[in-house]
C-alpha positions, 0 to 999 in steps of 0.5 A: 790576560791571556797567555797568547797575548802576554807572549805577543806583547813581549815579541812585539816590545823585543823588535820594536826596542832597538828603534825605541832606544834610538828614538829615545835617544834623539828625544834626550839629544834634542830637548827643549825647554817649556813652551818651546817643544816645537821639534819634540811635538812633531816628531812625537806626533809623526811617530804617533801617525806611523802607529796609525792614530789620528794626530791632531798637533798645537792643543794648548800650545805645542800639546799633541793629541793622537786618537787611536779608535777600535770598537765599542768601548772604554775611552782611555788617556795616555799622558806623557810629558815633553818638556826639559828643564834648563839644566846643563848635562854632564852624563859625558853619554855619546847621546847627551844633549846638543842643546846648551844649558837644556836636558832632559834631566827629568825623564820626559824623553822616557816618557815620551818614547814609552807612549810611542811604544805602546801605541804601537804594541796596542796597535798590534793587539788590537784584537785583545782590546775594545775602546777609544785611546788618546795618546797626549804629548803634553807640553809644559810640566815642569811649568806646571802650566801644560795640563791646564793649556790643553784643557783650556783649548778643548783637550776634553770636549774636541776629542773623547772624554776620558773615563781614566787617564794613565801615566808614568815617571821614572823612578830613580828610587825603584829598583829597574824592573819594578814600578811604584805606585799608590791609591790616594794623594801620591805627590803634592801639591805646590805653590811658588810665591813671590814675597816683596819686603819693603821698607825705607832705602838708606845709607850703609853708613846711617841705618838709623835713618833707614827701614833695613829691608834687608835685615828684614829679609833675613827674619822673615826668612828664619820666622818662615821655618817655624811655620812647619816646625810650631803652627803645622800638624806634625802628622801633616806633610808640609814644606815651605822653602825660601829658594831666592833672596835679591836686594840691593846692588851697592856695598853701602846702600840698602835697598828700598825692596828686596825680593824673596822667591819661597816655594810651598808643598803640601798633600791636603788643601787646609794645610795649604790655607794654613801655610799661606795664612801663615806666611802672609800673617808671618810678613807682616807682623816682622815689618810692623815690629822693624817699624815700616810704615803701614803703606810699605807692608810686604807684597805677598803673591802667588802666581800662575804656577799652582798645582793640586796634590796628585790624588790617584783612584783606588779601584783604578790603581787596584785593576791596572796594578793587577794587570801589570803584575802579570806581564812584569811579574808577580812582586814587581809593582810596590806600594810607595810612600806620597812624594813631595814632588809636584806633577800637574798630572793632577790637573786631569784629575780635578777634572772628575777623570780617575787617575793612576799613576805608575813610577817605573824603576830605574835604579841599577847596582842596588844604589839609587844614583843622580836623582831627577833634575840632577846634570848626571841624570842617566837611566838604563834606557832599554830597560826603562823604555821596556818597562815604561811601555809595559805599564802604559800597555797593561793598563791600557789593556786593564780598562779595555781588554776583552775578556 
């Protein structure tokens, strides 16, 4: 990259930031939940109409597409995420959330005004630069439902078709001023499972005359721990949590159901086939020992909220990391382990577009402080806003920029 540019990148972040924080701001104060970004979207798509793009709103729901066209060209994909989570905010900041019971505790207010600063940084390099770019305000992540919608309702066939999709996430565990990433399977992948125990309702009183589902429960959910720790490869990444029990209502009277939530991560899809045989099998096997009656087996189900392991591409990871390099500095852009998070991100990806994939630091003190859906969540903003836009705009620049 040529010095005049990296020079007019950093004067063109230095007077937009004032503005970005106070966006940043308003984003974090106004959150709203998945499905229901309906002030996020438009203010996202009024901002992005202010930078010049072509802004088409309502893509897969409350989904924003901003198309920003300059010659000949690479088409390029910056995503951001919009949604909060229903968490209330104790960070006591003056801009925390007025909304009860929703923040942004993940960072998509982060995410969101990062995209609006590179749009307009980009905007404002125009001459270094040779493509198509689309901005995507994509709704719904931590449903991980949002990538799936826009791509349902022609994200990739009523605009252009990406050749590499970019995003970022904040990074409570990167030192501010560096940002993560890798090549290869960066987060995993998901399941959440719905898992009805049936058995034969009764009195407290008379057990013996019951199928205690209950008691049930409660073996299936220490037997499912052995899944990881005797039947998984221990090289393989691997988790399986039961994050709900629910049964009965009365002191004496066991339910004839009790309903268990169990949420399942993995980095490679035999591993995931291994785990759900497992559960399945697991369930099962612990009624037919308690002696239930074959028609009352337990229910195993996994619903709509599936996501594929976040798997970045090499030569992409390699080229944007190079260019970010030389705007935030040689050494501050580290190499990360895979994470167990989820992030539907990867969606795009099993789609055949080339992912990269960047976590921006936001750990001040040499301490990693409340970590993401935490109520105390917190980044130093203008430094995370700065950094996050830096990113975006490198390695844009890397797939489009002249040389």
């Amino acid at each position: 990259m040529r010095e005049a540019v990296r020079t007019e990148i950093d004067d063109l972040i230095s007077r937009k930031l004032p503005a970005l924080v106070a966006l940043y701001q308003d984003f974090h104060a106004e959150p709203e939940l998945s499905g229901d970004e309906v002030r996020t979207a438009e203010q996202l798509a009024e901002e992005l109409e202010a930078a010049g793009l072509t802004v088409t709103r309502e893509i897969g729901g409350q989904g924003v597409v901003g198309v920003f066209e300059n010659g000949p060209g690479p088409v390029v994909m910056l995503r951001a995420d919009m949604d909060a989570l229903p968490v209330q905010e104790e960070t006591g900041l003056p801009y925390a959330s007025r909304c009860p019971g929703v923040m942004h505790a993940c960072g998509h207010d982060l995410n969101m005004t990062a995209l609006v600063g590179a749009a307009g940084v980009l905007a404002g390099v125009r001459k270094a630069w040779s493509g198509t770019l689309l901005f995507v305000g994509q709704p719904a992540e931590e449903r991980v439902a949002g990538a799936r919608a826009m791509l349902r309702d022609g994200l990739f066939t009523r605009f252009p078709r990406p050749m590499c999709a970019v995003a970022v996430h904040a990074g409570p565990d990167i030192p501010s001023g560096m940002v993560g990433t890798r090549s290869g399977v960066l987060s995993a992948g998901g399941e959440s499972i719905d898992i009805t125990v049936k058995g034969v309702g009764g009195h407290a009183a008379h057990p013996d005359q019951a199928k205690d589902t209950v008691v049930i429960a409660a073996e299936t959910v220490l037997a499912l721990q052995t899944i990881r720790s005797r039947e998984i490869d221990p090289n393989q990444f691997f988790v399986l949590t039961v994050a709900a029990v629910h049964g009965g209502s009365k002191h004496n009277t066991i339910p004839d159901e009790v309903m268990m939530k169990a949420n399942l991560r993995y980095h490679h899809e035999a591993v995931r086939e291994q785990g759900l045989e497992a559960v399945r099998r697991i369930t099962t096997g612990i009624a037919r020992t308690a002696g239930v009656p074959e028609n009352l087996m337990p229910v195993v189900t996994v619903i709509d909220e599936s996501v594929p392991p976040l798997v970045t591409d090499a030569g992409l990871t390699n080229r944007c990391t190079a260019t970010v390099e030389e705007i935030l500095g040689e050494g501050n852009v580290i190499e990360i382990l895979p994470l167990p998070g989820s992030e539907d991100f990867a969606v795009y990806g099993r789609e055949g577009v080339p992912l990269v994939y960047f976590r921006v630091g936001t750990m001040t003190g040499g301490q990693p402080g409340p970590y993401l859906h935490s109520s105390r969540f917190a980044p130093d903003q203008a430094a995370a806003i700065r950094n996050a836009t830096l990113v975006l705009v490198a390695s844009a620049l890397a797939c489009t920029g002249k040389e």
